[in-house]
C-alpha positions as CSV (number, residue, x, y, z in Angstrom):
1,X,0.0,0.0,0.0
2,X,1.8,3.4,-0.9
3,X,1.1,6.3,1.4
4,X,0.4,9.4,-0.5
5,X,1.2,12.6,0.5
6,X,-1.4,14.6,2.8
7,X,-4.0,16.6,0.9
8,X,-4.4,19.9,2.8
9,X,-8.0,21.6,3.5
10,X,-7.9,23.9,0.5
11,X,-6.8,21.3,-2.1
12,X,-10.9,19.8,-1.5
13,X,-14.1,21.4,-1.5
14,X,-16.4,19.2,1.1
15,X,-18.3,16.6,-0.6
16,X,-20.7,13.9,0.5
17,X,-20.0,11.2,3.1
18,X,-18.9,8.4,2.0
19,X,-16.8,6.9,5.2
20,X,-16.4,7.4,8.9
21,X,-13.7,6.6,10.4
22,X,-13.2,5.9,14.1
23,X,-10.9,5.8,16.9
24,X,-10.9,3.3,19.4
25,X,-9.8,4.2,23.1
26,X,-12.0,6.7,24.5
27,X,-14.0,6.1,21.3
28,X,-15.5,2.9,21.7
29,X,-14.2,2.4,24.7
30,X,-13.8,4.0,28.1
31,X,-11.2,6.7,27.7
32,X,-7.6,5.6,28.9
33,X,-7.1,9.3,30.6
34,X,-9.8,7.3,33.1
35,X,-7.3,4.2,33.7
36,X,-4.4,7.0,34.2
37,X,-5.9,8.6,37.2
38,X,-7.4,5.8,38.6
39,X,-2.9,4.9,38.6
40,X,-2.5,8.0,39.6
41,X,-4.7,8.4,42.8
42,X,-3.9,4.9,44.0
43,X,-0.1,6.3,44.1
44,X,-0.5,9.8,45.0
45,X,0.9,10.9,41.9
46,X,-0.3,14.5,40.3
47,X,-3.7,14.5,38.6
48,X,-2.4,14.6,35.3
49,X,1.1,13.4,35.5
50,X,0.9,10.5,33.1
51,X,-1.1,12.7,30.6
52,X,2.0,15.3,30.7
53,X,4.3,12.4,30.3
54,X,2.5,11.5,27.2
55,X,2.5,15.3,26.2
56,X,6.3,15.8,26.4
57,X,8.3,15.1,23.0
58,X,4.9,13.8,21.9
59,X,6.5,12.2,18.8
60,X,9.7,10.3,20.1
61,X,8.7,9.4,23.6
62,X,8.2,6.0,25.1
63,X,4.8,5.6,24.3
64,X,5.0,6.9,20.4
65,X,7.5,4.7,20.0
66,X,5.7,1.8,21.4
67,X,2.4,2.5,19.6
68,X,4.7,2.4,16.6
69,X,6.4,-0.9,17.1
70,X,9.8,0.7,17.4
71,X,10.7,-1.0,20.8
72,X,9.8,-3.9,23.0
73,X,7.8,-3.7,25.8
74,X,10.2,-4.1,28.0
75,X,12.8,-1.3,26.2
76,X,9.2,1.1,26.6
77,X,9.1,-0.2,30.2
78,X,12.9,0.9,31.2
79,X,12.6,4.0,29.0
80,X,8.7,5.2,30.4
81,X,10.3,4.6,33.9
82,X,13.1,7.0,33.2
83,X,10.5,9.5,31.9
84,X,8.7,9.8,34.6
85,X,11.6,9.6,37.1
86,X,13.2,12.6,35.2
87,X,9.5,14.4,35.8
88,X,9.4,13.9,39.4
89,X,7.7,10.9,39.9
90,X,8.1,7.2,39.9
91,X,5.6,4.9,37.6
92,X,5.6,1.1,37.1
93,X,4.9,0.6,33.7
94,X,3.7,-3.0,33.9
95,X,1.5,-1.8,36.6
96,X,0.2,0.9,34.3
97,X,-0.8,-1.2,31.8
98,X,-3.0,-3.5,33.9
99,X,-5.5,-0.5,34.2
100,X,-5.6,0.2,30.3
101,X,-8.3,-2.3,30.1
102,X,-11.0,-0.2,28.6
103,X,-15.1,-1.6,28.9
104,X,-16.5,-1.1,25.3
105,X,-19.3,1.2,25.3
106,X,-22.5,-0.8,23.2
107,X,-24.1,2.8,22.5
108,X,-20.8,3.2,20.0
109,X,-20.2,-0.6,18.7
110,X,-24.5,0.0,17.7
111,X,-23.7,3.3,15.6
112,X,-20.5,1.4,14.0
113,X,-23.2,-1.5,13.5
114,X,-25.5,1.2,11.6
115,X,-23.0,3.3,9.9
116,X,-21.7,0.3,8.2
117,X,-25.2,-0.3,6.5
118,X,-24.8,2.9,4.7
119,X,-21.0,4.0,4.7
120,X,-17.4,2.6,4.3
121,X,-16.4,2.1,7.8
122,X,-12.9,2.2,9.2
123,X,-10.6,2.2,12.6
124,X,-7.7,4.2,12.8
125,X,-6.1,4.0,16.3
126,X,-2.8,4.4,18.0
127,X,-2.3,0.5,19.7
128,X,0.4,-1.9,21.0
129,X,2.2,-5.2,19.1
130,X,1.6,-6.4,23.5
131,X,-0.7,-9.5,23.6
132,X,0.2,-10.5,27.3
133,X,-0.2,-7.2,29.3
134,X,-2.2,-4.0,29.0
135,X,-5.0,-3.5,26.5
136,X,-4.7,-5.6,23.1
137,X,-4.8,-4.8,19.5
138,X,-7.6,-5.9,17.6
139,X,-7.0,-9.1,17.9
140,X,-9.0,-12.4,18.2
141,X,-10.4,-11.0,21.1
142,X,-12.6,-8.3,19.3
143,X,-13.8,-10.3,15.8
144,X,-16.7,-9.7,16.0
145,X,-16.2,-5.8,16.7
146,X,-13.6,-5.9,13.6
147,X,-15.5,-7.4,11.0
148,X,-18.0,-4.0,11.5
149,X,-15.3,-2.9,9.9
150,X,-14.2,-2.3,6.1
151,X,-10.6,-1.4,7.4
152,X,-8.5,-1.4,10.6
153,X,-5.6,0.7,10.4
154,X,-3.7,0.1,14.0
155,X,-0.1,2.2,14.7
156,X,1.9,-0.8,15.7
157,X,1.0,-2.8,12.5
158,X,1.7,0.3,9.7
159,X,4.8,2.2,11.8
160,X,2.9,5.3,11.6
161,X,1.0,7.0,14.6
162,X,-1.7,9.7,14.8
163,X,-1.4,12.8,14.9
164,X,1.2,11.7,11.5
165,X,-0.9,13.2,8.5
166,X,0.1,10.4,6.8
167,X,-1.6,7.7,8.6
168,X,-4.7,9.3,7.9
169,X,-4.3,9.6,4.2
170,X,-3.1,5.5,5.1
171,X,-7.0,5.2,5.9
172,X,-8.9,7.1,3.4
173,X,-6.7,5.3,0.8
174,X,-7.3,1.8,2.1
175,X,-11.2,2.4,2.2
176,X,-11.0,3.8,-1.2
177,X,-12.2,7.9,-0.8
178,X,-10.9,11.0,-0.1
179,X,-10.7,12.9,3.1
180,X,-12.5,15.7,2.1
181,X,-15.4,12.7,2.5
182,X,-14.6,11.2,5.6
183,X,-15.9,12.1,9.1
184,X,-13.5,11.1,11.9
185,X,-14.3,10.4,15.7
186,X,-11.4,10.7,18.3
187,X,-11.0,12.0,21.9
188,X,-7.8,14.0,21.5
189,X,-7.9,17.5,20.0
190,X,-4.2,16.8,18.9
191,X,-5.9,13.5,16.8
192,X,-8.5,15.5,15.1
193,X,-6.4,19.0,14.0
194,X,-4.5,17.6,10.9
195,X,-7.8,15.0,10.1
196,X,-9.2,18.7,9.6
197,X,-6.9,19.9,7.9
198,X,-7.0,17.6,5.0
199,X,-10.4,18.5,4.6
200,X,-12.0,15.5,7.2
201,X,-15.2,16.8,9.3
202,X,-14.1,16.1,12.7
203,X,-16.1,15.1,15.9
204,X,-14.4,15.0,19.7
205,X,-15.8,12.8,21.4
206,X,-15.3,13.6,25.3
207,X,-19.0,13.0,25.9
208,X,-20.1,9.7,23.8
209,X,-24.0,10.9,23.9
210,X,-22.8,14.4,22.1
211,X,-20.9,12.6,20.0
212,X,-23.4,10.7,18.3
213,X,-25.8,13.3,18.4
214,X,-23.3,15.6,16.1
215,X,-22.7,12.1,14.0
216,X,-26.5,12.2,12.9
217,X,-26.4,15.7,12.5
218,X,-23.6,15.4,10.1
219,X,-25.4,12.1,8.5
220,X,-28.4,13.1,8.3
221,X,-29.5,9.9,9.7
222,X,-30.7,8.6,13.1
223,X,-28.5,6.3,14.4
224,X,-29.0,5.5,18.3
């Protein structure tokens, strides 16, 4: 699959739908921002801490270069640790990952379910090659929650991580339309800026219920 280069905003007018693309963690799942303070009240660490860790040299950190399959889990491990030490605070990495196990949320698997009927559907999210600890890719474990699905692009599988522009051009390419006709779901502000800028209709979703009310609005459709 080639990768072309990002379209910007002005290079496409908006068009009609013809794909929605969606993010998993804090998509169609509990947010992992939830798991990080749980971690970080049970040890007294800053609210916010592990978010800031995440925040700092966003693209070359420990956790980009996890979700990109550049290291093991156990090079991430050593090299999160040292993060956080260097911050101010001490993190167990292993431990960490043991709260990342997000509870899907039905209300969002149901508007995949419906949006399929009518559009190209795809996942695009930032993941982990870890099978043993922490939340898995989409793996066995979700098959029936993948094959709503026309594509799955996932971070550790391609080497390319949001907010890259060019692993959202990865997506529209692989389902076959352009961004300019693509709305795109995701929690993070930093996620959805460049999908805009290539000409995506965006959607943050930090309240799932608000979220799928501005999905119908942009469809036109009801769909929960």
């Amino acid at each position: 699959m080639t990768v072309r280069a990002a379209r910007t905003q002005a290079d496409h007018a908006p068009s009609a739908v013809e794909a929605v693309l969606f993010d998993f963690g804090g998509v169609l799942t509990d947010s992992p921002f939830e798991a990080f303070a749980r971690y970080e009240r049970r040890h007294g660490l800053p609210e916010g801490f592990i978010r800031m860790l995440n925040a700092t040299n966003p693209h070359d950190n420990a956790w980009a270069r996890l979700e990109r399959n550049e290291i093991t889990f156990e090079a991430f491990c050593d090299a999160f640790e040292a993060e956080a030490a260097a911050a101010g605070g001490r993190v167990d990495a292993r431990e960490l990952f043991g709260f990342l196990r997000g509870e899907l949320r039905p209300a969002m698997v149901d508007v995949v379910r419906r949006c399929r009927e009518r559009w190209r559907t795809g996942l695009l999210t930032n993941t982990f090659a870890v099978d043993d600890v922490g939340p898995p890719r989409m793996g066995p474990a979700h098959a029936e929650l993948r094959a709503l699905f026309d594509v799955v692009v996932e971070s550790a599988v391609v080497g390319l991580r949001k907010p890259d522009p060019r692993v959202y051009q990865l997506a529209c390419d692989a389902l076959g339309v352009e961004p300019a006709s693509t709305v795109f779901l995701d929690d993070l502000g930093i996620n959805l800026k460049p999908a805009r800028a290539m000409g995506m209709r965006t959607i943050k979703v930090d309240d799932w219920r608000r979220a799928i009310a501005e999905l119908e609005e942009v469809l036109g459709v009801a769909l929960h």
